[in-house]
N, C-alpha and C positions, 0 to 999 in steps of 0.2 A: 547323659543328662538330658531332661526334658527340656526342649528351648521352650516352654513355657514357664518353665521354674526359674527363675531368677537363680542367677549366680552368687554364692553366697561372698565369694570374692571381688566381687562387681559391686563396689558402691553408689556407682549412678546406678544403677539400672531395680536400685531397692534393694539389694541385700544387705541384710543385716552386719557385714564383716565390720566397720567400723569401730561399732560400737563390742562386739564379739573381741576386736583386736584389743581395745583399752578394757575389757574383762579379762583378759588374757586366756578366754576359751576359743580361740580358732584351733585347729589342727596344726602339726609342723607345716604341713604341706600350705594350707592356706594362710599362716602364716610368713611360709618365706616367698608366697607369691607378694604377699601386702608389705611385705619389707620393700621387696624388688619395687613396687609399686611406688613407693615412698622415697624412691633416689631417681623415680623420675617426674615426680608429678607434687611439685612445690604448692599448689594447692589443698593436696591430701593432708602434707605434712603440718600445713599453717589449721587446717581443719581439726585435725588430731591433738595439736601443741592447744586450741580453743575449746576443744573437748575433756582435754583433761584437767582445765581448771574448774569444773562445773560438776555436781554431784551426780554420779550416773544415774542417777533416777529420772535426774532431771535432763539428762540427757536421752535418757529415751522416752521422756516425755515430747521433747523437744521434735527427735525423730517420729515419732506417732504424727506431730502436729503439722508437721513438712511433707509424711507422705499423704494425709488427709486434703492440703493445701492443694498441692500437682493435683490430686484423684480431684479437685472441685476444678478445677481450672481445667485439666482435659477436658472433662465433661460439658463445662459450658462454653469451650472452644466448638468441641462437635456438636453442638447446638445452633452455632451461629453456621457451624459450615450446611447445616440441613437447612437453615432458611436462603439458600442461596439465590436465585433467581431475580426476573424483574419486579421492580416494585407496584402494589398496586394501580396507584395511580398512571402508570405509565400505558398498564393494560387497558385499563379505562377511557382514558386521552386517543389513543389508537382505533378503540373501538368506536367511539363517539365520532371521530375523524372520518374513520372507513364511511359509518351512516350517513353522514353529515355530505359526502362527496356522493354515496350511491340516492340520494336521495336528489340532490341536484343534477345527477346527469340524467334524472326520467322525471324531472321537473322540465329541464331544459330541453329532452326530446322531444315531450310531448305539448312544448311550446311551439318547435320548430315544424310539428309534422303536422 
């Protein structure tokens, strides 16, 4: 398998098995992974017993609107990490500072000499 492909058994990680599982179209095999999955991960089961009260449609409406949600929130995570650095004003304070001191010590030399 492509590690780029998502695993269709992997429901963090975006595959569709969840909702695949209450259609009852997974495969035996990915289905007795998701069984397995299901006697250990009490979250899954509470996820699943909440999904099947709700019309599948609107269940993968729901799903569309969750992975859309995460795809805008990475993105403008990785946005905040590209602005990283010092803030303007900081640069500016520094550089003013530096001047402000080379200027007085050839004020002051040329006082002395």
């Amino acid at each position: 398998m492509n590690k780029h492909t998502p695993h269709h058994t992997d429901f963090r990680s975006g595959g569709p098995s969840v909702l695949r599982y209450l259609n009852n179209t997974l495969s035996s095999e990915e289905k007795r992974k998701m069984e397995e999955r299901l006697l250990d991960d009490q979250m899954l089961v509470d996820a699943i017993e909440g999904l099947r009260q709700i019309d599948v449609n609107e269940a993968a409406k729901i799903d569309i609107h969750l992975k859309n949600y995460v795809k805008q929130k990475l993105v403008q995570k990785g946005r905040k990490r590209k602005q990283f650095g010092f803030p303007g004003w900081i640069i500016t304070s520094l550089i003013i500072l530096l001047l402000l001191v080379s200027i007085g010590y050839f004020v002051i030399s040329n006082l002395l000499s």
